[in-house]
C-alpha positions in Angstrom: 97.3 100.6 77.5 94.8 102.0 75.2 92.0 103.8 76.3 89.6 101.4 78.3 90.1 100.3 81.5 91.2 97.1 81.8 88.9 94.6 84.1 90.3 91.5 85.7 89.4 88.1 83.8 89.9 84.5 84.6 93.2 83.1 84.5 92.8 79.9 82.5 91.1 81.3 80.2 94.4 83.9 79.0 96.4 80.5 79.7 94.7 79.4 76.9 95.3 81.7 74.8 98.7 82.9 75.6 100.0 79.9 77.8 102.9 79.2 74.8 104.3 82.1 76.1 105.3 80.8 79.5 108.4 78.9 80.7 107.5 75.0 81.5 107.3 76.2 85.6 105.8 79.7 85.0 101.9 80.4 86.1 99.7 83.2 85.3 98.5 84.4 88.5 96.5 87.4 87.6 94.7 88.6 84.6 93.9 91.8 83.0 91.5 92.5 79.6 90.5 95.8 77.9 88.6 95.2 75.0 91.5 94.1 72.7 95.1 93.9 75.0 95.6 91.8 77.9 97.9 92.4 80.7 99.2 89.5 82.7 101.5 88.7 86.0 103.0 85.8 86.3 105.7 84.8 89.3 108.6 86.3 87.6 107.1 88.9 85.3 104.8 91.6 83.9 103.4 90.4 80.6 101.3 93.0 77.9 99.9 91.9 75.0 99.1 94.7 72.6 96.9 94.0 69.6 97.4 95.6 66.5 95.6 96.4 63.3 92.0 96.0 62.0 92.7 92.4 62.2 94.2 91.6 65.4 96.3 89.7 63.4 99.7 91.6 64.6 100.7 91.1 67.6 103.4 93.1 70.2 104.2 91.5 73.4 106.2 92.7 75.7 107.7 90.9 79.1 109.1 92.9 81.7 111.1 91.1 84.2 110.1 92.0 87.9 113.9 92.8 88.7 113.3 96.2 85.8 110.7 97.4 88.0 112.3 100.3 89.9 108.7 101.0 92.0 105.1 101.3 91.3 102.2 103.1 92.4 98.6 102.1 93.0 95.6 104.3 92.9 92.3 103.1 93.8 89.2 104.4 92.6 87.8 107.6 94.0 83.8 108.2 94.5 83.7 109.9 91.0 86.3 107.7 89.2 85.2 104.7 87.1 88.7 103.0 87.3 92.0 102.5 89.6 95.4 103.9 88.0 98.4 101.6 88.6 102.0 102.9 87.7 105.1 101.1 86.7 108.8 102.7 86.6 111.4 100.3 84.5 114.7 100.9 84.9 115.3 101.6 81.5 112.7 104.9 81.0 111.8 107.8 82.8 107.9 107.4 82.3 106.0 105.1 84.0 103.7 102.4 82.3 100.3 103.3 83.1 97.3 101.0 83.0 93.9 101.6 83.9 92.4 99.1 86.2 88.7 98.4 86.3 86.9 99.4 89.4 85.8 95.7 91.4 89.6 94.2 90.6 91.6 93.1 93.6 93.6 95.8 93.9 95.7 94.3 97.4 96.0 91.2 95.4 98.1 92.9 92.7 99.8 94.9 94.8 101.3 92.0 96.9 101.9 90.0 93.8 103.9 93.3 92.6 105.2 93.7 95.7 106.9 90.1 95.7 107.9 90.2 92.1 109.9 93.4 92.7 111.3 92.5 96.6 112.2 89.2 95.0 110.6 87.3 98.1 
């Protein structure tokens, strides 16, 4: 996801913006911004917003469904690291997603909010 870390931002304000993109009972409950893409979890779902061009004007988003996620991994910040390194494996690819999480984010918060997303609990 590009090569800044992404920092955690207030929900309502990516509701705002991207809240068409939601089902009528669907919530963002986290929020991630770099300086362009935005990464988002919702109950159900991982959402990335990718913005392309000099514009902005194109647009990728991609949704991946919580039941894809085979596991993830979370790796907190060390004493000489500026960010925390979280880890997705989909079903569908042998790479994991990688995004860079900027250091001060609630790291236990994600992880439970993965955690119940992809335990379905």
């Amino acid at each position: 996801m590009g090569f800044f870390a992404a920092t955690e931002v207030d929900v309502s304000d990516i509701d705002k913006k991207y809240g068409a993109l939601l089902l009528d009972d669907e919530r963002i409950l986290a929020a991630f911004k770099t300086i362009r893409d935005v990464v988002f979890l919702t109950g159900d779902r991982l959402c990335l917003i990718n913005i392309q061009g000099l514009t902005g004007k194109k647009v990728e988003v991609t949704s991946i469904p919580y039941r894809s996620i085979v596991r993830y991994s979370i790796e907190t910040a060390g004493t000489f690291d500026l960010d925390a390194d979280l880890k997705i494996w989909i079903s569908s690819t042998h790479e994991p997603l990688e995004i860079k999480i900027g250091r001060g984010s609630d790291l236990p918060g994600i992880q439970k909010l993965l955690a119940k997303g992809v335990l379905r609990r």
